[in-house]
C-alpha positions as CSV (number, residue, x, y, z in Angstrom):
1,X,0.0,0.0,0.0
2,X,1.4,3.6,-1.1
3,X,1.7,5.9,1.9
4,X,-0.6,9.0,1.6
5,X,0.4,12.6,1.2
6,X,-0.1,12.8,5.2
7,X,2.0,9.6,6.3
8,X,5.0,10.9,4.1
9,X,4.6,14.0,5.9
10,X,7.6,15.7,7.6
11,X,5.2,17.5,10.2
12,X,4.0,14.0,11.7
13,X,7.1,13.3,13.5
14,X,7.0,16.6,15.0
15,X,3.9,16.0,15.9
16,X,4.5,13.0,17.6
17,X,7.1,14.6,19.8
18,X,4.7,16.9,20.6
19,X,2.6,14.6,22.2
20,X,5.9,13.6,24.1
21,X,6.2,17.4,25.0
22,X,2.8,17.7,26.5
23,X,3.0,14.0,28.8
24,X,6.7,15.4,30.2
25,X,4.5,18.3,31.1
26,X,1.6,16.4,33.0
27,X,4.3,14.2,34.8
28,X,6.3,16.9,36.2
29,X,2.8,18.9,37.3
30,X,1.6,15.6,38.5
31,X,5.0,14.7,40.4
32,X,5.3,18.0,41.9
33,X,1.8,18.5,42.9
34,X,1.8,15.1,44.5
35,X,5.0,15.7,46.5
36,X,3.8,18.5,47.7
37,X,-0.3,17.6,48.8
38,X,0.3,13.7,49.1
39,X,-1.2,10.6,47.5
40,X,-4.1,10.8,49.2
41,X,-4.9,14.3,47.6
42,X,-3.7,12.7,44.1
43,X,-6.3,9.6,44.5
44,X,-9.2,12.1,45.7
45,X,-11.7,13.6,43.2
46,X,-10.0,16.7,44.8
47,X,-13.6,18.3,45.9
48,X,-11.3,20.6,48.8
49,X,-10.2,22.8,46.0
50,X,-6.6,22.6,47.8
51,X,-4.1,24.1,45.5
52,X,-0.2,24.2,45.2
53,X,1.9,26.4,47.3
54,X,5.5,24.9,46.6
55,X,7.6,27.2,44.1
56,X,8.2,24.2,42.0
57,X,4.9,22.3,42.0
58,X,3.2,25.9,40.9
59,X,6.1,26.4,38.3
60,X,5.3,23.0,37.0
61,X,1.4,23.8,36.8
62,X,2.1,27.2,35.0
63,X,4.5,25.9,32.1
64,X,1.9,23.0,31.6
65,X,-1.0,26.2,31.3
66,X,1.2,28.1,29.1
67,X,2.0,24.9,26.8
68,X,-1.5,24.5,26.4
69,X,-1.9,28.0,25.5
70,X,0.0,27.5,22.7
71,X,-0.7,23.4,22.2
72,X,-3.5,23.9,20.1
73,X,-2.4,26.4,17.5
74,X,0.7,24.3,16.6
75,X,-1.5,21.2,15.7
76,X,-3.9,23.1,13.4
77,X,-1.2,25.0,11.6
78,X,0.8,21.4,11.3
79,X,-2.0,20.1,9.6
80,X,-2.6,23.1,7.6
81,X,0.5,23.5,6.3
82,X,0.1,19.9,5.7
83,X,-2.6,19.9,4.0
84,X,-1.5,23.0,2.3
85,X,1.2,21.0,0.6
86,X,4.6,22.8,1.8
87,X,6.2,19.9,3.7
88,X,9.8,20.9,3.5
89,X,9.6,24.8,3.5
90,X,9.8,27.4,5.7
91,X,6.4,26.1,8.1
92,X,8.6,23.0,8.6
93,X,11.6,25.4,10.0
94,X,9.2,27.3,12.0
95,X,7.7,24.5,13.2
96,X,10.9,22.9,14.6
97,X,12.1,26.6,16.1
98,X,8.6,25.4,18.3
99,X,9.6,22.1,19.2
100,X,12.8,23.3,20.1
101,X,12.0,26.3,22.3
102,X,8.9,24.4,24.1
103,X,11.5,21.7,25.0
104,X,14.1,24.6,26.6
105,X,10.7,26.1,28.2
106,X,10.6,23.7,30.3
107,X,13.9,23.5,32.4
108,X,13.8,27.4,32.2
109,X,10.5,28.0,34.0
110,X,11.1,25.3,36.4
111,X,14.3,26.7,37.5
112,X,12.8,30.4,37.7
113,X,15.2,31.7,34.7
114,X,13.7,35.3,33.6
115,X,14.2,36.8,30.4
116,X,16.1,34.1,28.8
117,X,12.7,32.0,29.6
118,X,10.7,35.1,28.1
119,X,12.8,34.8,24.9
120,X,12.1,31.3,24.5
121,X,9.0,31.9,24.8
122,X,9.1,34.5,22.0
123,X,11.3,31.9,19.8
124,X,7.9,29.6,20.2
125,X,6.0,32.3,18.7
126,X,8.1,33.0,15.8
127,X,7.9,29.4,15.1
128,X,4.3,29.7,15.0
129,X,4.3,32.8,12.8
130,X,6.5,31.4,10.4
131,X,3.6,27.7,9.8
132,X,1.4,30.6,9.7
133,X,3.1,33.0,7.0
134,X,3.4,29.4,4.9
135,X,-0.8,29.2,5.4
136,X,-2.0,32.9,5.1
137,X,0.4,33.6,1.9
């Protein structure tokens, strides 16, 4: 059987380590919530509203919120650019400057880095722009 247009895809990869992006994201929010409140607050349905407190554990939660501010635009402008046929262009560079700069997001939030963490951050969006430049033009 002859792979489609979409298995031969470049993007898919990326994709995939996405997915690897996000579940290092819940572990270390999951990990450092539960270190802090305890299994039994991890096994309850969490009805106390008890939050975080820790420097780490809230660090943890706020670079999972921000990843998922982000999360969703990435996978529609992969599979736009996708289906927009430009697999090897400039969306495929842009979208590697956001794999990239999500993965160094995370150690940089979690140790409390400033600036160089908010330039990483940027680098993300500039990755994004450049998917979106390949869709909008």
């Amino acid at each position: 059987m002859q792979p489609t247009f979409l298995a031969a895809s470049p993007f898919l990869p990326l994709i995939g380590v996405s997915v690897i992006i996000i579940l290092v994201h819940i572990a270390l929010q999951a990990l450092t919530a539960t270190k802090e409140l305890g299994n039994d607050w991890n096994a309850s349905p969490r009805d106390d509203g008890k939050k975080v407190q820790g420097k780490l554990a809230g660090r943890a939660e706020r670079a999972l919120s921000n990843f998922l501010e982000t999360y969703p635009a990435f996978i529609a402008l992969a599979f736009g650019v996708i289906m927009a046929g430009d697999p090897i262009g400039i969306a495929l560079i842009g979208a590697w400057i956001w794999i990239v700069c999500r993965i160094v997001y995370i150690p940089l939030y979690l140790a409390g880095i400033p600036y160089v963490r908010s330039l990483v951050w940027v680098g993300s969006m500039v990755g994004l722009l450049l998917m979106l430049f390949v869709l909008l033009f």
